[in-house]
Structures are given as C-alpha cells and as structure tokens.
N, C-alpha and C positions, 0 to 999 in steps of 0.2 A: 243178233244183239245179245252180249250176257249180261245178264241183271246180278246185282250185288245187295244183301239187305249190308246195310252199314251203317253207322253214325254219321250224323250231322250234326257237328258244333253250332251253338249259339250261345248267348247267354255274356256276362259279362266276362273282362279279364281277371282271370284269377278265380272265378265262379263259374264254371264251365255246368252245360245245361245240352245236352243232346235230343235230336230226332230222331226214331229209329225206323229208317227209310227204306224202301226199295228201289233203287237207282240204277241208270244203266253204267256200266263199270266205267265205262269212256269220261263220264261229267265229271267236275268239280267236286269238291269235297262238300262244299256247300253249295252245289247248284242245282240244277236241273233234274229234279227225281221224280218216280211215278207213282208209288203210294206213301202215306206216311202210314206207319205203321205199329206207333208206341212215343215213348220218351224213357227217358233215363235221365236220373238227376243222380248224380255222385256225392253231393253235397252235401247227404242226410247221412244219416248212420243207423239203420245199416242204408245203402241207395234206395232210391225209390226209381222202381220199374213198372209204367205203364206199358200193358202191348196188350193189340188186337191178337189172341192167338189162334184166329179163325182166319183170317188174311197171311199173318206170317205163315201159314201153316202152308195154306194154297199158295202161295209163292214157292215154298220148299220141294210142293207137287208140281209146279211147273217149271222148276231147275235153278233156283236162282240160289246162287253162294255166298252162305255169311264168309263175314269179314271175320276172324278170330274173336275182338270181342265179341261182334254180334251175335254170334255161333256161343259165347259164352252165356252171355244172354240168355237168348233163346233157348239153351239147354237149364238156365236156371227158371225160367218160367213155366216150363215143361212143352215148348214149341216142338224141340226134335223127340221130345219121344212121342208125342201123339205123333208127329210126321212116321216114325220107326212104327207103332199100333197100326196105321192106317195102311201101312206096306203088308202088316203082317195079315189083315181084312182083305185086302185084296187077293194077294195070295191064297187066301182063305186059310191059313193056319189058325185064326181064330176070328169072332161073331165080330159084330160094331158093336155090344154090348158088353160081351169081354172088356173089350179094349176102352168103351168108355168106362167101365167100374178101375181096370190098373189104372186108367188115369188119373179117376176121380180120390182115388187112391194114396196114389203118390201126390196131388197136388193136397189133398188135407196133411199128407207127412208133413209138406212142406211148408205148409203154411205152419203148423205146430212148431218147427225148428225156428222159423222167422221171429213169431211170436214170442218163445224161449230168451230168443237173441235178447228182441228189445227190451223185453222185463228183465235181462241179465244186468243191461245196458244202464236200466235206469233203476237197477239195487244201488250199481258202483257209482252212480249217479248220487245217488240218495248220503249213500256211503263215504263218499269225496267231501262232500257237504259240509256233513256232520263232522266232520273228521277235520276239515277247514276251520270249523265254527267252535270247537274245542282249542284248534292250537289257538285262533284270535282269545278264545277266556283266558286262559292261562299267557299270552302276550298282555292282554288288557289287564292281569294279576299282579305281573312282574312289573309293568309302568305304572300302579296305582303302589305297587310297596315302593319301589323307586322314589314317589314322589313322596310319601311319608314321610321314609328317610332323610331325603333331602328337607323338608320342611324340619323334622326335629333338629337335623345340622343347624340350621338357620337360629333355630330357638335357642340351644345349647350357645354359638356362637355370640344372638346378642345378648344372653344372660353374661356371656365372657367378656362381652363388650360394657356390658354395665359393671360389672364389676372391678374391671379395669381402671374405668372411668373413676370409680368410685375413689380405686385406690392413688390413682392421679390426685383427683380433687384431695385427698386428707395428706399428701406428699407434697404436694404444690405450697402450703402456706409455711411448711416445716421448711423447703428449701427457699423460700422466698425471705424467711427468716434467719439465716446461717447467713448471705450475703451484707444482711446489715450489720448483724452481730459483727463481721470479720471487717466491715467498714469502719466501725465505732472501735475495735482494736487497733485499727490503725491509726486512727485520730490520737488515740490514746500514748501511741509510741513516738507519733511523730511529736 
C-alpha cells in the first residue's frame, strides 16, 4: 500500500478550508485516510498552516509521498528539511543536536520573514485607509462647495425673481392704462 500526505477539501463553496492527511493513494479525495496531520486555510493572508511536524516527519521516514502541494507545504513548515537533518543523523555526517539547532535556526528565520510579511500587510492596510479617508474629505469638500453654489444660484435667482416681479407690478397699471386711454380715443372719433 503507498500512502500519500495530501489535502483534503472541506469547508464551504468558494471558501475552501483543507486537511492535511496521510492517505492511502487508492481512496477518495475526501475519504478514507489514516492520519490527520495539519490544516491549511488559504483564506487568510498570508494562509494559515497548522501541521504536526512530528508525525509529518515520521510518515516521510516511513515513505509516504507528498502530493506537490503538500510537499509545498511541508517544505514551508520546515517538515523536509528536518526529514533531510534526520538522514543526515543517521548517516552520522552530523549530531541530533547539530541538526536540532539548523533547525531551530531556520525555523526562527522563518518565522521573522512571516512576521515581516504581516506587519508589511497591515502598514498597506493602514495606508489604503488613510488614503480612502482623505479622497472621501476632499469628495465630502467638493459636495459641501457644490451645494453652496447651488444655494447662492437659488438666492441670486429669487432676488431676480423679485425683482422682476417687481418690475411687472409698476408695468402692469402703466399698460393697463394705455388700453383705456386708446378706448376713450376712439369714442372720441367715432
């Protein structure tokens, strides 16, 4: 029987959510497997990778083949290079203590680049924000002079409008005047 570490989908449509399993190669994608061995969420930024890397590790010492990601994985958690140190112990090119300190080593490197990441993540975070929250002032600038504007149009218009009026009403009894005069000329002719 070859065993396979590989993912296991779960999780919603569209929201994918993995187990990261030891299976024999033959089952289902999502069946039948014999240890569970981590999670992986892809959903986060950067993903979030849980794994036992004490079981992954002994699966690798007793032959069992990741899947490309899984093997991606597992090289990002530091699964294969302690499986690569433990070869190298054996062999006896170097101690268990060697090989725990490159470990221990490489896995503080790595946790400091993670770390990096996220604090990178959430400057441009910070930075989007701020940046959003400046064009909305200056949107909220240009609709507040817009509506000035608009209000003095209004004012300007009904001072125009009064005035008009105005000039109506003192025109009004002049021409209202002219039709009798020209009435009473014609009485006069006829």
């Amino acid at each position: 029987m070859s065993v396979k570490i590989r993912l296991q989908r779960h999780g919603k449509k569209g929201k994918p959510f993995f187990w990261i399993v030891a299976a024999d190669a033959r089952s289902k994608r999502d069946g039948k497997f014999l240890e569970k061995l981590g999670t992986y969420n892809p959903n986060t930024n950067p993903a979030t990778i849980d794994l036992n890397l004490d079981g992954a590790v002994q699966w690798l010492h007793n032959g069992a083949q990741p899947t490309d990601t899984a093997k991606a994985i597992l090289s990002y958690k530091g699964a294969l290079l302690k499986h690569h140190l433990d070869g190298g112990v054996r062999k006896g090119a170097l101690t268990q203590e060697q090989a725990d300190a490159k470990l221990a080593a490489w896995l503080d490197e790595k946790a400091n680049k993670v770390t990096s990441k996220k604090e990178g993540l959430s400057k441009a975070q910070e930075k989007a924000k701020a940046e959003a929250l400046k064009a909305e002032k200056v949107a909220n600038d240009k609709r507040a002079a817009a509506a000035a504007d608009a209000a003095k149009v209004e004012e300007v218009a009904e001072e125009v409008a009064e005035e008009v009026s105005e000039v109506v009403a003192e025109v009004t009894p002049a021409v209202e005047e002219a039709p009798a005069a020209e009435e009473a000329n014609e009485e006069k002719e006829a």
